[in-house]
N, C-alpha and C positions, 0 to 999 in steps of 0.2 A: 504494500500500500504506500501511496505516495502523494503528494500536493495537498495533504493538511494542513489549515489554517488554526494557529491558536489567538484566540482570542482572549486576554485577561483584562477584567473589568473592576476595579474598582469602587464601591461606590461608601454612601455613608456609612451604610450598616455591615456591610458585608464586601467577601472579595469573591468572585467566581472566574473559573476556567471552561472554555467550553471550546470543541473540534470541531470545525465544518470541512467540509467536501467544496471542491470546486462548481459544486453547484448548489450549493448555502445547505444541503441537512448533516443535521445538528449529530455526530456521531454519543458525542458525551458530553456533561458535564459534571463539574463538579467544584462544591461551595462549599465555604464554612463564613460564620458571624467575627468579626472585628472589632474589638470592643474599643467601647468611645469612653476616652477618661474624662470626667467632668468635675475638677478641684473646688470648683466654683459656681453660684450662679451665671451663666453666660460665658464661660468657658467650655470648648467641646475640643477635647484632642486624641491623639492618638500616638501610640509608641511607635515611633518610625521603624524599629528592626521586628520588631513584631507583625508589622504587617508584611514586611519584605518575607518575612517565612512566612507568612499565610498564602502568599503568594505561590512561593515555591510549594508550599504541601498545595494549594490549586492547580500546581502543573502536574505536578509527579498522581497526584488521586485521577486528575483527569484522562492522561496516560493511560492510569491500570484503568480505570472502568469503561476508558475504549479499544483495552486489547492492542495497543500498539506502543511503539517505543518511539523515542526522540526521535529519531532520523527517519520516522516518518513527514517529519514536521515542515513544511517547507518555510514557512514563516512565522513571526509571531508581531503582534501587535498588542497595545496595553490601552486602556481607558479608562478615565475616573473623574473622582467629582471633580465641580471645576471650584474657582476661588480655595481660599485659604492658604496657609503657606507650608511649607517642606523644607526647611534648612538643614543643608551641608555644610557640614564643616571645615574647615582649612586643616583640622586633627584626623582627617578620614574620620570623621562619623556623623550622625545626625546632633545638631546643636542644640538640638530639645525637640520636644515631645512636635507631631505633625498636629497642624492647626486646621480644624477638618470647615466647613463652609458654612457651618452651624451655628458656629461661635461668634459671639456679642460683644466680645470684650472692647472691640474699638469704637464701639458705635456713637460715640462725639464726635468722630473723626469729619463723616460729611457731613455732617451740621454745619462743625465748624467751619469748612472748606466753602461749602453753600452759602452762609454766612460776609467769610470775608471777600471774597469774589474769585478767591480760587479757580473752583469749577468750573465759572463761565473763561476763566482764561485759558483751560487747558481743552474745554469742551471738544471742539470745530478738529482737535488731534485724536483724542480718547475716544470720541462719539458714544459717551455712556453716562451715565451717570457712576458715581463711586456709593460702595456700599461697605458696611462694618467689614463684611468677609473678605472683601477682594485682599490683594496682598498692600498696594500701597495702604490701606488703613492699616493692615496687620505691623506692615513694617517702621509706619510711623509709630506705632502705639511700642512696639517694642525699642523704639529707638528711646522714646519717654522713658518707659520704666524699666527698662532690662538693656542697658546700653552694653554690658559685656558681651552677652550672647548675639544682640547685635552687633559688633565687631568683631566674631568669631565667623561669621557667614562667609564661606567661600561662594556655594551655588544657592540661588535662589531658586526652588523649583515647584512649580504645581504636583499635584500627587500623583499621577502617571507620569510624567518626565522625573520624579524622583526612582519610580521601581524598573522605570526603560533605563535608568543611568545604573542602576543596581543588578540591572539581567546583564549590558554590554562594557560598562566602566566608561562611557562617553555621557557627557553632558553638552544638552543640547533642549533648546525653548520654543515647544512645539507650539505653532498660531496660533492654533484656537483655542488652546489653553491661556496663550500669554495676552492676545489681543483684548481678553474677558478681565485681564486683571488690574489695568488702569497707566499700566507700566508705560502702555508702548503708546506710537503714532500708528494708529491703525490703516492712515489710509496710504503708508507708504510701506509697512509693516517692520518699522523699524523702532528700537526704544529710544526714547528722548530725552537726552541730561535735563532740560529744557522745565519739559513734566514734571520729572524729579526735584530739581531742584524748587519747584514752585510750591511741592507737597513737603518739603525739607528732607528729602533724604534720597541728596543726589548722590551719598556715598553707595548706595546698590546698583549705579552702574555699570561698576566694572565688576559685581556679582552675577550677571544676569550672562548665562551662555548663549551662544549665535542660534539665529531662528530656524528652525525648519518647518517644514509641511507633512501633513498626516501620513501621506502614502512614499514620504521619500526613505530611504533606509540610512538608518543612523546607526550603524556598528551591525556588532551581529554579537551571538552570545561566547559568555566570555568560557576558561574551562574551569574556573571558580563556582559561576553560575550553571554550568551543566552539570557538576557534581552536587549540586544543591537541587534543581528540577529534574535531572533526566533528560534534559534534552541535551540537542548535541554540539559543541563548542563550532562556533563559524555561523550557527543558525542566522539567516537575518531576518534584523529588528526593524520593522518599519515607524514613522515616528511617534505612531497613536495620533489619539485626540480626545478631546474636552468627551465626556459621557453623552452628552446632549448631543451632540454631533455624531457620534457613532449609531444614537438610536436613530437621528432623523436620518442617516443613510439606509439602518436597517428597515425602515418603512421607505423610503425611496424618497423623501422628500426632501429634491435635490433642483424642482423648477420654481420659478416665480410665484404661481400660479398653487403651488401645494400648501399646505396647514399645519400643525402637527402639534403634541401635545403629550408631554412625557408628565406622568403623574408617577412618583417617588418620593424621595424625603422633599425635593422641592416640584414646584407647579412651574414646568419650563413648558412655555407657549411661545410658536418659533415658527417663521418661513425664511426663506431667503434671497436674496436681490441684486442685480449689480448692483447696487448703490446703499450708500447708508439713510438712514432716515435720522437727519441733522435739526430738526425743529423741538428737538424736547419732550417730543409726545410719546416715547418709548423707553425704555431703561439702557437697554444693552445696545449695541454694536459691535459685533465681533468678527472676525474671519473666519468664513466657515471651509470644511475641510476640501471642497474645490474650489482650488485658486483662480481668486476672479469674482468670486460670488460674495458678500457677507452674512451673516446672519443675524435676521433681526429677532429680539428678545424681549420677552416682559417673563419675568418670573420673580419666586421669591421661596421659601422654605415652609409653606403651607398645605403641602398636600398629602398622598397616600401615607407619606412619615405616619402623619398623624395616628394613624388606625391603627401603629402596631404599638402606640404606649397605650393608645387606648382599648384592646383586646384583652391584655395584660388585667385589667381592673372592670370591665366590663361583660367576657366570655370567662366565667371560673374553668380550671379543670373537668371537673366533673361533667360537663354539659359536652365536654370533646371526648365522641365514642373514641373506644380503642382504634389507632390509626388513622384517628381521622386528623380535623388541622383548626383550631380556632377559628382560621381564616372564612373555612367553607360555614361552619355555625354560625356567624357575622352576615354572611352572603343571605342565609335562610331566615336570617330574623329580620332581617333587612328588607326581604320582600314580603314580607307579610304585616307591612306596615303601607298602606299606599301612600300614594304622594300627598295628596291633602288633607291625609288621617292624623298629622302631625304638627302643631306648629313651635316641637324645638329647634332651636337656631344653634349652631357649633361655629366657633370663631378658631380658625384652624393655625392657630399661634403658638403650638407648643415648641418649633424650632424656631422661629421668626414671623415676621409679618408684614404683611402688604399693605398696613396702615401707617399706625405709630410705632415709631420703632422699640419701642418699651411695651406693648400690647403683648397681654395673654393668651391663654388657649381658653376658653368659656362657653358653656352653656346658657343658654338663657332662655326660658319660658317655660322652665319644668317646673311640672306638678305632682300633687301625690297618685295623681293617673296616671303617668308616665313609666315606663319601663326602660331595661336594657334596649329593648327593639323599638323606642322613640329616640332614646341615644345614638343607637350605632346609623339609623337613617339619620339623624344632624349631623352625625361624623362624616358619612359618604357626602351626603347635602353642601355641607360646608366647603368641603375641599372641591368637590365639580364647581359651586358658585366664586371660589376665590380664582379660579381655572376661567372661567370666563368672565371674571373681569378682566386677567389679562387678555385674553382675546378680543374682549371689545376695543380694547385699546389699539390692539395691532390694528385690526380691520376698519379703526379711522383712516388707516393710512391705504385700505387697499381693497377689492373687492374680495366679497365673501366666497371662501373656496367652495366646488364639488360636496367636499366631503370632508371629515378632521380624519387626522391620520394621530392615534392614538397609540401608545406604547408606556410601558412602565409598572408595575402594580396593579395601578386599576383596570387595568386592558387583560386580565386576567380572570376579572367578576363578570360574569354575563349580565346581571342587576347594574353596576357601577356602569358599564359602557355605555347601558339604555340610558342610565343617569345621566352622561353626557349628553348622549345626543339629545336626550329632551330639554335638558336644562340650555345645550346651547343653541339648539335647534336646526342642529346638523347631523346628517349620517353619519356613522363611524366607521371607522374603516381599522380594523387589527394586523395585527401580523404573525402566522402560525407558529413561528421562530420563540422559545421560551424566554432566551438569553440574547435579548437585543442587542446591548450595548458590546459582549463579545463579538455578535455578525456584525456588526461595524465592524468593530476590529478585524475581522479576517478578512473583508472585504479588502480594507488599506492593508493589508498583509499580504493579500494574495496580486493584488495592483503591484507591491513594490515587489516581487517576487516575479512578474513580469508576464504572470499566468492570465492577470484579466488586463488590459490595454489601462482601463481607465473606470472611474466610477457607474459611469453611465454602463460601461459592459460589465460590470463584476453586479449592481444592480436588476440587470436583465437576468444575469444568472439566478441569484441566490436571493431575491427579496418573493416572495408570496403572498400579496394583499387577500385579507378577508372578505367573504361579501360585508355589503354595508346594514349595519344596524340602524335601521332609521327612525326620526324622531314620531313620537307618538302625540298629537296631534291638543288631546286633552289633557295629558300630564304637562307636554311644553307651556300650555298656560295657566296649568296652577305654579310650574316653574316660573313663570314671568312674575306673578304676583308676588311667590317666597322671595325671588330673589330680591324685590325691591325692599320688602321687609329686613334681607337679611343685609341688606347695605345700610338701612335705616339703622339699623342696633349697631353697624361700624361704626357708624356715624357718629351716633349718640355718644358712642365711649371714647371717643377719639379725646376728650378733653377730659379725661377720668386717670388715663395710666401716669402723667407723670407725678401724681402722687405715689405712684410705687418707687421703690427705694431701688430696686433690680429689677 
């Protein structure tokens, strides 16, 4: 067997490995949980070497449970969350603990930026807005309070360009991770002292390694790394990309004209353009992983995350038959609740928020009639309604697609998906593929490997659209009503949180 792609994906909660065929099916996978250290309110981090061996136990478990060895492997590409920081150090090791995209701790940072005129100066280069997570907050905030560790930083890295520099010994700053992080000039794709020095800390420029693109090959593995994974020393690494990026390849949403909508710890809602969209009206501006195109963004850390603190305290044990999964018991109580049998409201804030930046996670409108199965529909409710506000936002700027091309967690619920479409009042469209964010990956694996020309042909190969789930008709407008309600309760509290302390 031969022309195996591996794909490793990084994301908040977890790491996975997964093998495709030159024609996208899925041979194996295989995942384990990554745990998040949290010392503090608002801090969310992660042990750097500890995830690089999760890594590797992801290649080596995937290997055995697809019955093949390294040198079947013809490529490998990596994916992960995007924002937060990954520091290297000048001592060969990680500088502290990895700063996952969760984390709050800077979050003055663009106030203050917005504030003194900052942002409008570097805007017209960054084409984003700046956010707690991105790395210039991280790295101003650590320059504040932990100025050693800040001068110990050799490489500055996103969390896939930290575990691609840990498979090959090369560093290197792949776009669409680095363009997301406020560092660079987007529209020439290059970083800017300029930037830096306006945010104060033009000393990470000469931290930041040269840029590459998702599908070029940057090293190959090393034979440190092959004694560690099984695979085979020479293997080549092509550069990855941002996780959002690799899903919106594995749903194919790679023209003007397509949608798409990954529901996971964050609510990424995304097309893409020649052109950036420079008037304000959107969050992000990034380069997306074919060169030429950008990608446009609204998101923020309110979505499927949500449901899995909340199954924990709301699905007990006892109620998950033998073998079965929290997940599927949530799914069933969920539909046996209709849409306008219910009117609790879920403010999907337990990792962040698309209001105030100090905003909770909350219920609001429960009674002593209510149950678990009025909660977990304002759970699903919440996170679709947070999901299209940011699509309302985008489609100011563009006509309303076909169809949403959906991926992530919720593309998983047969219930959740309908939820989509009704609530945004669009078809849905899935993708049979388990492990998204790996078929990205292999796709830019098997492109730098020379197997598919280009995106557009490794896309013909290996992507599968769903038929479409379409919206229902009378749920879409008691959806219309909830949802004005449930921006009404944003609203209202929008002038409530900074009385909280954290």
């Amino acid at each position: 067997m031969a022309d195996l792609f591996l794909g490793l994906d990084n994301g908040g909660t977890s790491t996975k490995a997964a093998l495709f065929d030159a024609e996208g099916r899925q041979l194996a996978s295989f995942g384990t949980a990554t745990q998040a250290i949290v010392p503090r309110p608002g801090y969310v981090e992660r042990d750097m070497e500890e995830l690089w061996e999760a890594n590797c136990a992801c290649v080596r478990g995937v290997l055995e449970r697809a019955g093949v060895t390294g040198a079947d492997v013809a490529g490998v590409a990596v994916c992960g969350h995007g924002k937060g920081l990954y520091a290297w150090g000048e001592d060969g090791r990680p500088v502290m603990n990895g700063i996952l995209s969760a984390d709050n701790r800077a979050w003055e940072y663009p106030g203050r930026w917005h504030e003194d005129g900052t942002w409008e100066r570097i805007r017209s280069r960054t084409c984003q807005d700046i956010m707690a997570c991105q790395p210039v907050s991280l790295l101003a905030w650590l320059k504040d309070h932990d100025r050693a560790s800040y001068d110990r930083i050799l490489h500055v890295f996103s969390c896939k360009d930290y575990v691609r520099f840990r498979l090959t010994g090369e560093a290197w700053s792949e776009a669409t991770d680095v363009s997301g992080s406020g560092l660079m000039n987007i529209r020439n794709e290059s970083f800017d002292v300029d930037i830096l020095r306006a945010l104060g800390i033009e000393e990470v420029y000469e931290k930041l390694p040269p840029v590459c693109h998702s599908s070029d090959q940057c090293g190959a593995v090393t034979r440190a790394a092959a004694e560690a994974t099984g695979l085979v020393a020479g293997t080549p690494v092509a550069g990855g990309m941002f996780d959002i990026d690799a899903c919106a390849l594995a749903v194919d949403n790679t023209r003007p004209e397509d949608l798409c909508a990954i529901a996971g710890t964050w609510s990424i809602n995304e097309y893409v353009s020649p052109e950036p969209v420079t008037d304000g009206s959107v969050a992000m501006n990034s380069l997306f992983a074919i060169p030429g195109l950008y990608l446009i963004e609204e998101s923020s850390a309110t979505s499927s995350g949500n449901l899995e603190w909340c199954l924990g305290r709301l699905v007990p044990e006892g109620r998950v038959p033998a073998g079965g999964r929290a997940y599927d018991v949530a799914n069933e109580a969920v539909a046996e609740v209709a849409p306008g049998d219910s009117e609790v409201y879920f403010l999907p804030y337990l990792y962040g928020s698309n209001a105030h930046p100090l905003a909770k996670g909350s219920f609001v409108g429960l009674t002593t009639y209510h149950d678990e199965r009025h909660m977990l529909r304002a759970v699903y409710e919440g996170v679709a309604f947070s999901h299209r506000l940011h699509v309302d936002r985008l489609l100011a700027n563009r006509e309303r697609p076909e169809f949403l091309r959906l991926a992530g967690g919720a593309a998983n619920s047969p219930v959740w998906v309908q939820m989509f479409a009704d609530v945004l009042d669009l078809p849905v469209r899935t993708v049979a593929a388990q492990e998204l964010g790996a078929l990205g990956c292999a796709m830019a694996a098997s492109v730098a490997a020379g197997v598919h020309a280009d995106y557009a042909e490794a896309a013909a190969s290996m992507v599968r659209l769903s038929e479409p789930v379409v919206p229902d008709p009378a749920a879409a407008a008691v959806y219309e009503r909830k949802y004005a309600t449930w921006r009404a309760v944003v609203e209202a509290l929008d002038g409530v949180w900074d009385r909280f302390e954290v």
